[in-house]
C-alpha positions in Angstrom: 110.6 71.7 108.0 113.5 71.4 105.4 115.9 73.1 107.3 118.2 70.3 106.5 121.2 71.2 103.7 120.4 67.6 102.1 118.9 68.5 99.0 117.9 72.0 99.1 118.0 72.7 95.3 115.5 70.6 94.6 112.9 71.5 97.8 113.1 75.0 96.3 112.0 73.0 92.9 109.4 71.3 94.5 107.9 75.0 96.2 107.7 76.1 92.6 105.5 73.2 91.5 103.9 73.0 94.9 104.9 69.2 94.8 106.0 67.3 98.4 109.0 64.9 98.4 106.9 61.5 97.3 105.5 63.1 94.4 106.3 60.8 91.5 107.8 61.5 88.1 103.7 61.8 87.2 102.8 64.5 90.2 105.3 66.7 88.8 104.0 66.8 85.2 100.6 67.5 86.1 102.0 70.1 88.8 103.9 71.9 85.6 101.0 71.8 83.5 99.1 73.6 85.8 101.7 76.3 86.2 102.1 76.6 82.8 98.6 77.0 81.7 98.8 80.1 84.0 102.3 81.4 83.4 103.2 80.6 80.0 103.0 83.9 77.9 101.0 82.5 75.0 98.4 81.1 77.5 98.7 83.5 80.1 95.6 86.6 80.2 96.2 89.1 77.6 96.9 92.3 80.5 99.3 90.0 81.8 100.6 89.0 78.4 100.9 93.0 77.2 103.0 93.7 80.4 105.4 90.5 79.6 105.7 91.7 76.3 107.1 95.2 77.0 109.4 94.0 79.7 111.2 91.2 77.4 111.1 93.6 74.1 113.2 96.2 76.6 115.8 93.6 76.5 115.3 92.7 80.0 115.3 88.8 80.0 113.3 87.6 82.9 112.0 90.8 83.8 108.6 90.1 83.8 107.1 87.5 86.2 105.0 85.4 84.2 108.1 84.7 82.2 110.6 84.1 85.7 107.6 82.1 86.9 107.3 80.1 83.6 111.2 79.7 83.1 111.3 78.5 86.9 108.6 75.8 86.8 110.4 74.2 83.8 113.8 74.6 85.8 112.1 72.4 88.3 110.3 70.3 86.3 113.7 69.1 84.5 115.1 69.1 88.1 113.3 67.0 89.5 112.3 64.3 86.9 116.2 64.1 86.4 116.7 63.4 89.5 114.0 60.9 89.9 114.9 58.7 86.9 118.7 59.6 88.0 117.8 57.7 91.5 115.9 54.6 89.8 118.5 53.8 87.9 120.4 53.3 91.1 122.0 56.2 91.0 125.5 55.7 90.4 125.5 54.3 86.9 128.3 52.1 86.1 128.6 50.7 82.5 126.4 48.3 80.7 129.0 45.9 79.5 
């Protein structure tokens, strides 16, 4: 499903938060919290927090996964909460005057 070119960018946000296309603005903060508390690197297990170390100290941004996966889930939470409060506002925005 979601083969349509519609909105593409922001299914491949929702896969990252594991968040269907009626979660609310609320579904998709709890679904970032829980990524984070795994994948942020000052939360994440301390193996898994050694390893993220070395690769960014190397000077390879993004090289180690919990950091891409970290990095991604706020990519998509921004995404989509944008683009929720974007489309209750009616989406086109024309001038309050």
């Amino acid at each position: 499903m979601g083969d349509g070119g519609g909105d593409d960018g922001l299914d491949a946000h929702r896969r990252v938060l594991g968040v269907t296309r009626e979660a609310t603005i609320g579904d998709v903060r709890r679904a970032f919290l829980e990524v984070a508390k795994r994948a942020h690197p000052d939360v994440a297990t301390s193996s898994t927090t050694t390893t993220r170390r070395t690769a960014t100290r190397g000077g390879g941004g993004g090289v180690g996964r919990g950091d891409a996966s970290f990095r991604d889930a706020v990519e998509a939470r921004e995404a989509l909460v944008r683009s929720m409060m974007y489309a209750s506002r009616g989406g086109g925005g024309g001038g309050g005057g």
